[in-house]
C-alpha positions as CSV (number, residue, x, y, z in Angstrom):
1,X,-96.4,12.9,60.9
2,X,-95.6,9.2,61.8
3,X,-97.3,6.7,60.2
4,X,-100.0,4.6,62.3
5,X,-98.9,1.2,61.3
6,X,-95.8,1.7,61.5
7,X,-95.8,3.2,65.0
8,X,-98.2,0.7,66.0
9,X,-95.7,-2.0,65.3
10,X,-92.3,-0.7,66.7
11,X,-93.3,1.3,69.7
12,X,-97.4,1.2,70.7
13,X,-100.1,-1.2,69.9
14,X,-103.8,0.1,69.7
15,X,-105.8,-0.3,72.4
16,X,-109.6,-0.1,71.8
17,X,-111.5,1.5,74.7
18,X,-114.8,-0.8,75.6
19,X,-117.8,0.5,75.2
20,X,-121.8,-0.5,75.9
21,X,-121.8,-0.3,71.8
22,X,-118.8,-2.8,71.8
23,X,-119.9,-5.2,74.8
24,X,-123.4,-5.5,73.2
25,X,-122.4,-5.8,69.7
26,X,-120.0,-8.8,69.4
27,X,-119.7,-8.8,65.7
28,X,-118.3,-4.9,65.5
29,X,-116.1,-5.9,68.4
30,X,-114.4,-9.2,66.7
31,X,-114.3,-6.7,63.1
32,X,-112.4,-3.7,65.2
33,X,-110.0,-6.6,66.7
34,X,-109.3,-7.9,63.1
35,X,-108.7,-4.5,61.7
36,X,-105.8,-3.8,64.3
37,X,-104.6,-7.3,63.4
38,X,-104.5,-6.4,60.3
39,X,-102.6,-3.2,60.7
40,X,-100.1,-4.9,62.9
41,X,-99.5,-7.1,60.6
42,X,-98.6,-4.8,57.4
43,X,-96.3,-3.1,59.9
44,X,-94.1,-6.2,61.3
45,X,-91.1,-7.0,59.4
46,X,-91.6,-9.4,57.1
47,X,-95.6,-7.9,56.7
48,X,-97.3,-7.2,53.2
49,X,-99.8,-5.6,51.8
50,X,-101.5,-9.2,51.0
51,X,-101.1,-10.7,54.9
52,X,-102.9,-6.9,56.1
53,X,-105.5,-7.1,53.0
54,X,-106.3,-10.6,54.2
55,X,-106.7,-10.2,57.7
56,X,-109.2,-7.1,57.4
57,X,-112.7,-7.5,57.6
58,X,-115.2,-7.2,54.8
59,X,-116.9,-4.3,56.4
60,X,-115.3,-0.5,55.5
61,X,-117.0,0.8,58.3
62,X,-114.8,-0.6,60.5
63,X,-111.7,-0.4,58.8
64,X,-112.5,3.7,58.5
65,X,-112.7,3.3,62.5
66,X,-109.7,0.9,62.8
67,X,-107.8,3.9,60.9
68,X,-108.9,7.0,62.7
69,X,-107.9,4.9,65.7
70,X,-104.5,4.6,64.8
71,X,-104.0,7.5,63.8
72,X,-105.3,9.3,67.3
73,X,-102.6,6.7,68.9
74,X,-99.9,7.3,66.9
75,X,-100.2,11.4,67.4
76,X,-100.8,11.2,70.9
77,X,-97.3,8.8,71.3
78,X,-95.4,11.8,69.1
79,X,-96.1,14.6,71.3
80,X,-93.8,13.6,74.4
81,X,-91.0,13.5,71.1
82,X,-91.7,16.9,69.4
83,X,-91.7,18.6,73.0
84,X,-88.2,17.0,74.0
85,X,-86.7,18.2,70.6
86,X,-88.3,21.7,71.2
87,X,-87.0,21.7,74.8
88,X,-83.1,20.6,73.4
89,X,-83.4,23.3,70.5
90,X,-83.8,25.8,73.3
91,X,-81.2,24.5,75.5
92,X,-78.5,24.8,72.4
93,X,-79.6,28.0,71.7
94,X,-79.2,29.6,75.0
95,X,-76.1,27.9,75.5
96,X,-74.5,29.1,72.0
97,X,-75.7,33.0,73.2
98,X,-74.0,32.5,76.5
99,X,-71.0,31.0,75.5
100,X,-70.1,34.1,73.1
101,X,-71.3,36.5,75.8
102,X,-68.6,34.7,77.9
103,X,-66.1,34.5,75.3
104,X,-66.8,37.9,74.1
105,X,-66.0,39.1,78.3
106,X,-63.1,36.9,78.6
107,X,-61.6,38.3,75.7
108,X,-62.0,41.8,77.1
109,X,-60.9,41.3,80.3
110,X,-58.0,39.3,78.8
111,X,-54.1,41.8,77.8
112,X,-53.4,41.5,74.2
113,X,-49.6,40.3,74.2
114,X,-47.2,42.0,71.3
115,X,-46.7,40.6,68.8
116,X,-42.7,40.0,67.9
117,X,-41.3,41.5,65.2
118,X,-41.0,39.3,61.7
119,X,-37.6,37.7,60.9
120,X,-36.8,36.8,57.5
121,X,-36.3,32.8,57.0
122,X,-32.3,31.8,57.2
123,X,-31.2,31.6,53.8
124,X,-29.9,28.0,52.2
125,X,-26.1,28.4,50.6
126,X,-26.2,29.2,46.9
127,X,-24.9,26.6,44.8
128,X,-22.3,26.9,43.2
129,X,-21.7,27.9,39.3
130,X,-19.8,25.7,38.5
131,X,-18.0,21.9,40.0
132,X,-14.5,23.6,40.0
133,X,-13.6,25.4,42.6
134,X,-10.1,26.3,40.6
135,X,-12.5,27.7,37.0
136,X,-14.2,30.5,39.5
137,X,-11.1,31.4,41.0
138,X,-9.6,31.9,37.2
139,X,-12.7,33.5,36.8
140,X,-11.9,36.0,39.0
141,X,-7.9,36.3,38.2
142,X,-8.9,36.7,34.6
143,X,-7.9,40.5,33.4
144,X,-10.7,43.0,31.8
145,X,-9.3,44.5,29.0
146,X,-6.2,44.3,26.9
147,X,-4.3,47.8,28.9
148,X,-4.6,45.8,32.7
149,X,-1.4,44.6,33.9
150,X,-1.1,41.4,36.0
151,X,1.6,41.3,39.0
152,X,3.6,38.4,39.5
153,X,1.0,36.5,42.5
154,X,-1.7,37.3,40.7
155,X,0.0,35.5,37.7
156,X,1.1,32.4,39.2
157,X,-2.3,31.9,40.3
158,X,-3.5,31.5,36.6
159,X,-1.2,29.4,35.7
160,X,-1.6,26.9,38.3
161,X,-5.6,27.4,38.1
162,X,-5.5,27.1,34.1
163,X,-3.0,23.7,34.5
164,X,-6.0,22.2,36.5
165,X,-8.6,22.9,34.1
166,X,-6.8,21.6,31.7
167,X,-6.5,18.2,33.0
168,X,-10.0,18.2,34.5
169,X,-10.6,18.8,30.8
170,X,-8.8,16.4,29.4
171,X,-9.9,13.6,32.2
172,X,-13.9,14.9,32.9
173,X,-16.5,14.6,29.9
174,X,-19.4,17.0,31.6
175,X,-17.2,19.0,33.5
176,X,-18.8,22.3,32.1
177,X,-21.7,23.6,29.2
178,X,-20.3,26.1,27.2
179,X,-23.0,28.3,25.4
180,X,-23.8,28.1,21.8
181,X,-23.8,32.4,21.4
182,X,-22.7,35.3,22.9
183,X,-26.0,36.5,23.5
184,X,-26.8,33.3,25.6
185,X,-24.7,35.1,28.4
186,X,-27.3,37.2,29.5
187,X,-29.6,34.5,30.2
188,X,-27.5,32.3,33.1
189,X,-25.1,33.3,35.1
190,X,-23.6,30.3,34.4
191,X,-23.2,31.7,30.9
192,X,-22.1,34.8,31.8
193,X,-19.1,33.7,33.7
194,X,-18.1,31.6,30.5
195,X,-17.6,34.8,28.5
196,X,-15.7,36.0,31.1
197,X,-13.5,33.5,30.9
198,X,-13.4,33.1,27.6
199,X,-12.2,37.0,27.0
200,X,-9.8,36.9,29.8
201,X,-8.4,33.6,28.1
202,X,-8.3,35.7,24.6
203,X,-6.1,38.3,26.7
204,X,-3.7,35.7,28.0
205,X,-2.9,34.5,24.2
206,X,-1.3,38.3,24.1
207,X,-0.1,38.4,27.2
208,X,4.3,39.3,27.2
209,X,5.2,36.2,29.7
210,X,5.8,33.2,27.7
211,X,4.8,30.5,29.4
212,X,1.3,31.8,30.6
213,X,1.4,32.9,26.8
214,X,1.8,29.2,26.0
215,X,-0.3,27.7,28.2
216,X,-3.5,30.2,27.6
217,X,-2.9,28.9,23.8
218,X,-2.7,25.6,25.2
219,X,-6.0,26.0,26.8
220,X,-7.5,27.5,23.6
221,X,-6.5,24.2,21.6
222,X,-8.0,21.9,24.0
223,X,-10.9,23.9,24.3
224,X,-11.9,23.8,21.2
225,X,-10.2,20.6,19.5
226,X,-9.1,18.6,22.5
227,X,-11.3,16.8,24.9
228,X,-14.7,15.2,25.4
229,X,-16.9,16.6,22.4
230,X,-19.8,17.5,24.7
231,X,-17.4,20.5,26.9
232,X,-15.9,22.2,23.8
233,X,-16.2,25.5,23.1
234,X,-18.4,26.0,19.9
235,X,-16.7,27.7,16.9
236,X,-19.7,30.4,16.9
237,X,-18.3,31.4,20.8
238,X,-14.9,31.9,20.0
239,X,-15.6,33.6,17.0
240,X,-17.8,36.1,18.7
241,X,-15.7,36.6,21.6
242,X,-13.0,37.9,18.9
243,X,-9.9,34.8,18.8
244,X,-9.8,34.9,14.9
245,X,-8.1,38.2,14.9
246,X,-6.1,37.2,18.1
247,X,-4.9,34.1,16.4
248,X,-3.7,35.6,13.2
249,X,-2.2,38.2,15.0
250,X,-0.2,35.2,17.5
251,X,0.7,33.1,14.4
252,X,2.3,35.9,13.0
253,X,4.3,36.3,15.6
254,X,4.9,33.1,16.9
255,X,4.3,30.8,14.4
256,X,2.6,28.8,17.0
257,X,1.0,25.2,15.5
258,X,-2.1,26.1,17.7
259,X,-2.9,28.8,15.6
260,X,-3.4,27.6,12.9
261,X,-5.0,24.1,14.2
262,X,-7.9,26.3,16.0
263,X,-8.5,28.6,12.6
264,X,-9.0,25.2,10.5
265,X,-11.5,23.9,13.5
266,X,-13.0,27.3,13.5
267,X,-14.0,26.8,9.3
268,X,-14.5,23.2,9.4
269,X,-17.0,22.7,12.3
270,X,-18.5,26.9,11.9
271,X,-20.7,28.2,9.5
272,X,-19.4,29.3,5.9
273,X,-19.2,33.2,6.8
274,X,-16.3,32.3,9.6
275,X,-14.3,31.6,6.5
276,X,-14.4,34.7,5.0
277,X,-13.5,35.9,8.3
278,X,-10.7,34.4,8.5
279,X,-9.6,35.3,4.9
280,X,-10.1,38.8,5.7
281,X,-8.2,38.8,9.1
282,X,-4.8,37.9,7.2
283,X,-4.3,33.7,7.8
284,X,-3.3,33.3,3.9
285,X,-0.6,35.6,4.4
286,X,0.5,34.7,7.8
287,X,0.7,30.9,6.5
288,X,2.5,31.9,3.4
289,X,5.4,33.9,5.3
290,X,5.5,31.0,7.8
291,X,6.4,28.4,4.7
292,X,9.4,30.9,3.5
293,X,10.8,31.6,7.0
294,X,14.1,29.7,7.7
295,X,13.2,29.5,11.7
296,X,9.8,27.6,10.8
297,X,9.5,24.1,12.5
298,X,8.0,20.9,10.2
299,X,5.5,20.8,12.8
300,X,4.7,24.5,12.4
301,X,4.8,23.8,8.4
302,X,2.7,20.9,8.5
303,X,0.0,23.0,10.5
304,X,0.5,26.1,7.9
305,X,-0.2,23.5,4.8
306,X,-3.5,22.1,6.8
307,X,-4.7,25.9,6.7
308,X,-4.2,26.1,3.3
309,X,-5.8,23.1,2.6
310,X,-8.7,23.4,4.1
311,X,-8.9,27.1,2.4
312,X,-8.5,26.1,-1.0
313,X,-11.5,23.9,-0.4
314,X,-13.4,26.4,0.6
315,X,-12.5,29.6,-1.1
316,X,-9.7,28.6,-3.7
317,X,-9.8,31.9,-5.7
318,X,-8.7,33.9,-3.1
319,X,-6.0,31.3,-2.5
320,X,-4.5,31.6,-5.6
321,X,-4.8,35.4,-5.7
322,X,-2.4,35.5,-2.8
323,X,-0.1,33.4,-4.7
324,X,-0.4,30.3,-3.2
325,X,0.9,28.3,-6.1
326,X,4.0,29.6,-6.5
327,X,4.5,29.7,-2.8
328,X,4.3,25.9,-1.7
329,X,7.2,25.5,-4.4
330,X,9.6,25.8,-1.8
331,X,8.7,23.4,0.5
332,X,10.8,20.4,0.2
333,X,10.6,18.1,2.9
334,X,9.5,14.7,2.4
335,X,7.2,14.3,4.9
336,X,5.3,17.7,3.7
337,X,5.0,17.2,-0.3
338,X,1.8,15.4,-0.4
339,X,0.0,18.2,1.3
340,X,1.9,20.5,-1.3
341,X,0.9,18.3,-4.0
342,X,-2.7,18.7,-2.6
343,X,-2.9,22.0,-2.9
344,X,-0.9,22.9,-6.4
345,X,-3.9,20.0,-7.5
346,X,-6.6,22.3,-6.5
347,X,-4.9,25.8,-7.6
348,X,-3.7,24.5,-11.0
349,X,-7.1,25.0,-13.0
350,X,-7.3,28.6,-11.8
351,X,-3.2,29.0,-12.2
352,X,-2.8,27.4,-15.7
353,X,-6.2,27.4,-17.4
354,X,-4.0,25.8,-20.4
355,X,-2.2,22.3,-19.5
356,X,1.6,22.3,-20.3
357,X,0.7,20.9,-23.3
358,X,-2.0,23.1,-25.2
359,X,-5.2,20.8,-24.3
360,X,-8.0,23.2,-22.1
361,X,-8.5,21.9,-18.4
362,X,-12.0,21.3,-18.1
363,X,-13.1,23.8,-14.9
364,X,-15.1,26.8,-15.4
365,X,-12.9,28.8,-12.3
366,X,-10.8,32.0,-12.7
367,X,-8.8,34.2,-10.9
368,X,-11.7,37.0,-11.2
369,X,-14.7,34.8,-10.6
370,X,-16.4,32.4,-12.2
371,X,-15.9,32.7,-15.5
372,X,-18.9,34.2,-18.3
């Protein structure tokens, strides 16, 4: 319910019916007219409690009748209200209930269309692999396995497509990301088609034509020596993917200077066991027979002697099994004898435990081992 005094002083103001009591009686009449003062007062804004306390009269009589005044008033002035909400609370009603009885009808009466049938979205263009157009066509040109045969066309295109890598290569420092492993391939496709390469390259060094011969071994030496250091081929991936074996088996062959360049990358940037690897695979001997063949280049020499080098620092026992000491005697070219000297420094304590002289070198190395 509405408070009286504050209905009294925003909408209705008390009116006091007369009376015989009230005519005769002057001093209840001028008490009932100070109590609704009073009242309006407490209720106008800016009223108090004080201003309403001070204009009521001293008699509770007549504020009890002041009161149960107001209140009559103020619940006779709330009823026209309450029965306009009631009569708007039934109009909504019946107007939500008929509007679904009319929806629910129009709905019925109304054809449900077909719906058409769902289309898949229009796909966007796979990027692509890789940012030369020219490495996924060599991709593709790249043979299988060692028995395929490659025509003449098919040829020509790898060697034109290999010359362009090469000088993207040579010219573009983020060209490409080679993986660190083989088993990385079968994470990205990206990978994936590295390995591909990367075998069909290995076939290439053995292929019979000599200049796509050359060139695929060209291509392996940049790879993996040449070039930005960021898109070379980690030793670990040309290890897996089997060039040690290929290499020792071209330098034999060949004598190629590659060769031997990639097999000294291969130990000095891989781990240790890539040496033994390529101890086992043959290189000591293939270098050896390169020094003592008449048809060897310096060039080829000089890359034979870096080999050797870089094994004696490494593994110098087996070096001087194979007879390495006696072996570099031959070489006599100028330009070659401090790597010669190099490497008769390192064998002599394992060669000649006893200097020329009698005195004991002071090294703990044999042929067999270390020594007990």
């Amino acid at each position: 319910p509405v408070a009286g005094p504050q209905l009294a002083a925003t909408r209705w103001v008390p009116r006091f019916p007369s009376s015989p009591a009230a005519s005769s009686s002057p001093s209840r009449a001028s008490a009932e007219e100070s109590t609704a003062a009073g009242w309006a007062a407490s209720a106008a804004p800016g009223g108090s409690r004080a201003a309403a306390a001070a204009a009521a009269p001293s008699s509770s009589w007549a504020s009890v009748a002041a009161l149960g005044a107001a209140c009559l008033g103020a619940s006779a002035a709330c009823r026209p209200h309450q029965a306009a909400v009631v009569r708007l609370r039934r109009r909504t009603c019946a107007g939500r209930g008929g509007g679904v009885v009319r929806c629910a009808e129009a709905a019925s009466e109304t054809a449900i269309e077909e719906v058409p049938p769902y289309e898949e979205p229009t796909p966007f263009p796979a990027d692509p692999l890789f940012k030369l157009p020219e490495f996924e066509m060599a991709i593709k040109l790249m043979p299988k396995s060692d028995d395929e045969e490659l025509d003449d066309d098919r040829r020509q295109e790898l060697f034109y497509a290999l010359e362009y890598i090469l000088d993207v290569h040579n010219s573009d420092r983020q060209w490409i990301k080679w993986p660190d492993r083989m088993q990385m391939s079968r994470k990205s496709p990206m990978f994936l088609s590295c390995f591909k390469f990367l075998r069909g390259l290995r076939i290439l060094c053995l292929e019979d034509d000599d200049e796509l011969r050359e060139l695929a071994m060209e291509v392996t030496f940049c790879f993996s020596c040449g070039g930005y250091f960021l898109s070379r081929v980690p030793p670990a991936m040309l290890v897996e993917c089997g060039f040690v074996e290929t290499l020792v088996q071209l330098g034999e062959e060949t004598y190629d200077r590659y060769t031997f360049q990639v097999l000294v990358e291969i130990m000095t940037k891989g781990s240790r066991e890539y040496v033994t690897k390529v101890i086992r695979a043959g290189a000591i001997e293939v270098a050896l027979s390169l020094l003592d063949s008449q048809e060897a280049l310096p060039l080829q020499q000089l890359a034979a002697l870096d080999l050797l080098v870089t094994l004696c620092k490494r593994a110098p026992i087996k070096v001087a099994e194979a007879g390495c000491y006696d072996a570099v005697k031959i070489v006599r070219n100028p330009a070659l004898i401090p790597r010669r000297n190099s490497i008769m420094n390192m064998l002599r304590p394992l060669v000649k435990p006893k200097g020329d002289d009698g005195p004991v070198l002071m090294t703990n190395l044999g042929i067999g081992g270390v020594k007990r």
